[in-house]
C-alpha positions as CSV (number, residue, x, y, z in Angstrom):
1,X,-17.1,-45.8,-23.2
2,X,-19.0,-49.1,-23.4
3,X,-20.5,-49.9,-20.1
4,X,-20.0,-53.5,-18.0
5,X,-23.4,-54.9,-18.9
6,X,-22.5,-54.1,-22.8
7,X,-19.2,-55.5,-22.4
8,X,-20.1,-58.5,-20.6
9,X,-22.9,-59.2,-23.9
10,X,-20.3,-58.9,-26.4
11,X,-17.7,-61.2,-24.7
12,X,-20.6,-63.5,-24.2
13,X,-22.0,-63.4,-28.5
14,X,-18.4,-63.6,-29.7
15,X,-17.7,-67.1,-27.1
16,X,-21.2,-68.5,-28.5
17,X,-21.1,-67.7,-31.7
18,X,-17.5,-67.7,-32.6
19,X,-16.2,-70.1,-30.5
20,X,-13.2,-67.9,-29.0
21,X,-11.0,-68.7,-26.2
22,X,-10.8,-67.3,-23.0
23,X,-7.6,-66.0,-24.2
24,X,-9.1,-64.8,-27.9
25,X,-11.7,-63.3,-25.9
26,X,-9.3,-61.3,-23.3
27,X,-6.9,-60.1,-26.2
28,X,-10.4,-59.2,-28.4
29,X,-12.1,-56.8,-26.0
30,X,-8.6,-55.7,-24.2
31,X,-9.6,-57.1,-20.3
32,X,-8.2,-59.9,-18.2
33,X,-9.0,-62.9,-18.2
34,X,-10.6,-63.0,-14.9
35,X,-13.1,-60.2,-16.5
36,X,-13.8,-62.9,-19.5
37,X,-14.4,-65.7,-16.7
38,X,-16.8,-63.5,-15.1
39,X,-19.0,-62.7,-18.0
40,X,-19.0,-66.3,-19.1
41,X,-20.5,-67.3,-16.0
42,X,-23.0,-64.4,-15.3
43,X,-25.2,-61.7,-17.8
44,X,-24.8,-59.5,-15.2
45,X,-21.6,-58.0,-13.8
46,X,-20.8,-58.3,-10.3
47,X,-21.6,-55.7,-7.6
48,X,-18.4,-52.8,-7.9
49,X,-17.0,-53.2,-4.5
50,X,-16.3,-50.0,-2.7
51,X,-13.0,-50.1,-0.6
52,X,-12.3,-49.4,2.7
53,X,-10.4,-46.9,3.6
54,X,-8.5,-46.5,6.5
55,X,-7.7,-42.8,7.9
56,X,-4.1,-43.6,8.4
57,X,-3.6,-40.2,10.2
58,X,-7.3,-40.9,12.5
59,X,-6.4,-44.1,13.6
60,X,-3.7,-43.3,16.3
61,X,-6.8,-41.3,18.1
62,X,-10.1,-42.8,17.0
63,X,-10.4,-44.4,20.5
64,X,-9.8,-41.2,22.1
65,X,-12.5,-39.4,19.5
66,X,-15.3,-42.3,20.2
67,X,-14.7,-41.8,23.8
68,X,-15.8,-37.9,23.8
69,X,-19.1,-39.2,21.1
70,X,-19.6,-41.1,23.7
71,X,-19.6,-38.6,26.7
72,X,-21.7,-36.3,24.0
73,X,-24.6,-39.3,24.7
74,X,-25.2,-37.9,28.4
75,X,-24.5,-34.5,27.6
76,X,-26.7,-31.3,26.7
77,X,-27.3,-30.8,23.2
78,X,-25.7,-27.5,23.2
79,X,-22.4,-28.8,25.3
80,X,-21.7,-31.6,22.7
81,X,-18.2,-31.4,20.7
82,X,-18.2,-29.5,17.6
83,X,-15.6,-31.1,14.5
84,X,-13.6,-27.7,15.4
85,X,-14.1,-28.6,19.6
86,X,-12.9,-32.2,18.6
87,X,-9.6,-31.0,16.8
88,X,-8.4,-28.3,19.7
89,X,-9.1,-30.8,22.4
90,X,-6.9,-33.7,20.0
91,X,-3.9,-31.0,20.3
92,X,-3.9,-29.4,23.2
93,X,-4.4,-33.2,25.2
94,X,-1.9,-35.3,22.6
95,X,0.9,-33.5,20.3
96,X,2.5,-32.3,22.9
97,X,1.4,-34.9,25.2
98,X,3.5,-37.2,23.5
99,X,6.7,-35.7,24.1
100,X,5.5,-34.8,27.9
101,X,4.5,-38.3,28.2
102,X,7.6,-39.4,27.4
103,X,9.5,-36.7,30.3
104,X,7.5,-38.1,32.8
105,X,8.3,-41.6,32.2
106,X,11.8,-40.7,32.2
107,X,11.5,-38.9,35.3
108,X,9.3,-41.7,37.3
109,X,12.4,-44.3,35.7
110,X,14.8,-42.2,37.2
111,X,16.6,-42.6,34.2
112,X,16.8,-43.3,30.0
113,X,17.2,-46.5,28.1
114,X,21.1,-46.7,26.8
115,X,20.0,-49.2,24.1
116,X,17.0,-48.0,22.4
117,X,13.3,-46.9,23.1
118,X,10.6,-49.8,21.2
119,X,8.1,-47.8,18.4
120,X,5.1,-49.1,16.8
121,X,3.3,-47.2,14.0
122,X,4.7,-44.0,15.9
123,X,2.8,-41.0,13.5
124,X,3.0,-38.6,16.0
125,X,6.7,-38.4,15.3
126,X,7.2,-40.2,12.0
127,X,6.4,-38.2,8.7
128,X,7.1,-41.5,6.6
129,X,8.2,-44.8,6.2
130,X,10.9,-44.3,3.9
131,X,11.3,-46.5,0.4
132,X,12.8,-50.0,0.8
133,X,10.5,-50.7,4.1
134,X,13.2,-51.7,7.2
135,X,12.9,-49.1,9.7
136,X,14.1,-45.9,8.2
137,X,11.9,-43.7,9.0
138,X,11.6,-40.2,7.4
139,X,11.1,-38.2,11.0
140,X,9.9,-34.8,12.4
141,X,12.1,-31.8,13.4
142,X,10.4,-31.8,16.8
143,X,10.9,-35.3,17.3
144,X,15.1,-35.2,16.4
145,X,15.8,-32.9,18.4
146,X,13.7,-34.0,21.5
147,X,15.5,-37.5,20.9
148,X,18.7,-35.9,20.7
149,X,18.4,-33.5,23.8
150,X,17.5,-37.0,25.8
151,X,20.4,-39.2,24.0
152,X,18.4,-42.2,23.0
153,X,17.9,-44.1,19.5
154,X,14.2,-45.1,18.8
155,X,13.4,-48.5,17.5
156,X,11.1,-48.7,14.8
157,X,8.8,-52.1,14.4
158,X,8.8,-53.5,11.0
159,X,5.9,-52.6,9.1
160,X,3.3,-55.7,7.4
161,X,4.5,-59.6,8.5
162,X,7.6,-59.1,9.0
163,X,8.0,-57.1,12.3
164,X,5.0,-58.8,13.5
165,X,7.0,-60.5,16.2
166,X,8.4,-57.2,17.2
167,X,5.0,-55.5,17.3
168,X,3.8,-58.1,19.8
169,X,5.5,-57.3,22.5
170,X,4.6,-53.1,22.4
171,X,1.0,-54.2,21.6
172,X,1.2,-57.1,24.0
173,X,1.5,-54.8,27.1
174,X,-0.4,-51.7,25.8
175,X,-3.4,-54.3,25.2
176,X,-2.8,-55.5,28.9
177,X,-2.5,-52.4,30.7
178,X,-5.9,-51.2,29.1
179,X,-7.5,-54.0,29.5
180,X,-7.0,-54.1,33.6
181,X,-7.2,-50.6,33.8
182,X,-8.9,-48.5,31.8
183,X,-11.8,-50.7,30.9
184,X,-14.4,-49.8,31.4
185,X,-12.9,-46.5,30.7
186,X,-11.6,-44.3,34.2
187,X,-14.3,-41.7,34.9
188,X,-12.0,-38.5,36.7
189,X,-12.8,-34.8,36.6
190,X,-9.3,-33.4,35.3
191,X,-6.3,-35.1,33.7
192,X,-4.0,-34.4,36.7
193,X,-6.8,-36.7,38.2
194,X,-6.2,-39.6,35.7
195,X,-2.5,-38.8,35.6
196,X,-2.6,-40.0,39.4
197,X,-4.6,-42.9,39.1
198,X,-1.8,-44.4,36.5
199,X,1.2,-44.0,38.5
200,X,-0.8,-45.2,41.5
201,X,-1.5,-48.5,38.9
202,X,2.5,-48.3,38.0
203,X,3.5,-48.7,41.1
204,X,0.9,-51.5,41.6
205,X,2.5,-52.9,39.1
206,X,5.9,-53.3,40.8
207,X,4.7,-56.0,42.8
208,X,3.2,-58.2,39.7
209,X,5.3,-61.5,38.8
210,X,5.7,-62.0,35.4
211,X,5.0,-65.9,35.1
212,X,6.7,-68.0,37.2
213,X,9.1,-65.6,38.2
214,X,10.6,-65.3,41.7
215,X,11.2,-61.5,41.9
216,X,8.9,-58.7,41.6
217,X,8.8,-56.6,38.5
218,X,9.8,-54.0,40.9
219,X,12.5,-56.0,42.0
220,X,13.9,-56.6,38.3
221,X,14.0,-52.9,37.8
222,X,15.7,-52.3,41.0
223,X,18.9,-54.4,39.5
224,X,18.6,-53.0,35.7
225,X,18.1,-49.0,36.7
226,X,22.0,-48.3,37.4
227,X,22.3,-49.1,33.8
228,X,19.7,-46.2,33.0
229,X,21.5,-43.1,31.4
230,X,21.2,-40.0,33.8
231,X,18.1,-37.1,33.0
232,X,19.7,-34.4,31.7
233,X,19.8,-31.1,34.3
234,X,18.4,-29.2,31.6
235,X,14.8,-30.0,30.6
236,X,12.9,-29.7,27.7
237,X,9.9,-27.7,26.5
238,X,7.6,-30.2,25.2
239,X,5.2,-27.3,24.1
240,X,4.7,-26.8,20.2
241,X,6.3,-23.8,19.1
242,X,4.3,-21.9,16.4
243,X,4.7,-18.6,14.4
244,X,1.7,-17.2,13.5
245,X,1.2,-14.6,10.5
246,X,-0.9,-11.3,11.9
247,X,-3.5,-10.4,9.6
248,X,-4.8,-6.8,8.7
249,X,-7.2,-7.0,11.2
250,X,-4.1,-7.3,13.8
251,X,-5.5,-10.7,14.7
252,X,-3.2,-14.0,14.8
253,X,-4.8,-17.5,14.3
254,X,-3.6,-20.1,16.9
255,X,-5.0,-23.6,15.7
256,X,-8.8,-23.1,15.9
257,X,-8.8,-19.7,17.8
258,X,-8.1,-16.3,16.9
259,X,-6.5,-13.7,19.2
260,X,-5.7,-10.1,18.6
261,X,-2.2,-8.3,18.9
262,X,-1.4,-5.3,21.7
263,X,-0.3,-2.8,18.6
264,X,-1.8,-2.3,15.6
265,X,-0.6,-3.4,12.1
266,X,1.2,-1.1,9.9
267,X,1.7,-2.1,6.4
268,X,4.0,-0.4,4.0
């Protein structure tokens, strides 16, 4: 395989010596024509840019993984999060936290949106933007069934420029909220501690006017939550339900810990 710096000499000696097009050249040596401009101006290819790539599945938590590299900083070098430390805490604190978060808002509403429920790049529930773009959404088993115990149909943003201004308004308040209240980021002791804090900002919050409004966002929900859709009596387990295989050494393996069985194993 000829390299770039060879390839770039020979599309150079055949335009000085023979005279050949940019297009003569292109069809001659098999590149683009963009290649053929580029040798024709410079001996010496151009730097190969190395692309960015973006951890599509990271990027929902990469704030909340920076945040414990950050608390690592103060800490003890032998109390600092391991890769395997980093992963438990990411799903015992937010898989199920997402479908928990979502009970206790409808509990503190007193109620369920009839119309729909407003998502934006939702990966803990979507598996994959289907073909054709829209919002079809190719979605988890967990996630059906938790939206179908509650009654409610989710609303899935567009994805590039074209749900841009539907994105604004989810990002619009998420950007808010963090930016008056949890920068710099809340320093607590537990999460029930920080769970607190946040409804005592909610219902802060119920006093805020929204522009040059008269009422109270407090007010406005007052006269919109009668057309909320009931809780249902029976709840919902928001815990993930695994099955794990036991292994001849009658031990099961639960995420990133191991735990051994009361019997042993009998194998045929």
């Amino acid at each position: 395989m000829r390299s770039k710096v060879e390839l770039f000499a020979r599309i150079r000696r055949d335009a000085r010596v023979e005279g050949l097009s940019i297009r003569a050249l292109a069809r001659r040596h098999g590149v683009g024509r963009q290649i053929v401009r580029l040798a024709l101006d410079s001996a010496e290819p151009p730097p190969r840019k190395t692309p960015v790539r973006v951890a599509r599945q990271l990027q929902p938590v990469k704030v909340l993984i920076d945040a414990m590299l950050s608390e690592d900083l103060q800490a003890p070098r032998k109390q600092r999060h391991t890769i395997r430390r980093i992963f438990a805490r990411l799903a015992d604190e937010h898989q199920e936290a997402f479908l928990e978060g979502h009970i206790e808002a409808f509990n503190m509403i007193g109620g369920i949106p009839v119309r729909h429920i407003r998502y934006d790049n939702l990966t803990s529930a979507v598996t994959k933007v289907l073909y054709g773009g829209g919002r079809q959404r190719a979605e988890n088993e967990r996630w059906v069934l938790f939206r179908s115990h509650y009654g409610f149909d989710p609303f899935y943003c567009e994805p590039g420029i074209s749900g841009a201004h539907e994105k604004g308004g989810v990002e619009g308040e998420i950007g808010r909220f963090r930016r008056n209240f949890l920068t710099p980021v809340p320093v607590v002791e537990s999460l029930a501690e920080l769970n607190r804090k946040i409804r005592a900002w909610d219902e802060g919050e119920d006093r805020r006017r929204i522009g040059n409004r008269i009422s109270t966002v407090g007010q406005d929900f007052t006269a919109e939550r009668p057309f909320l859709r009931p809780v249902p009596v029976e709840g919902f387990d928001p815990g993930l339900v695994l099955t794990p295989r036991v292994d001849r050494s009658a031990l099961i393996s639960v995420r990133t810990a191991r735990y051994s069985v009361s019997s042993p194993v009998h194998r045929p």
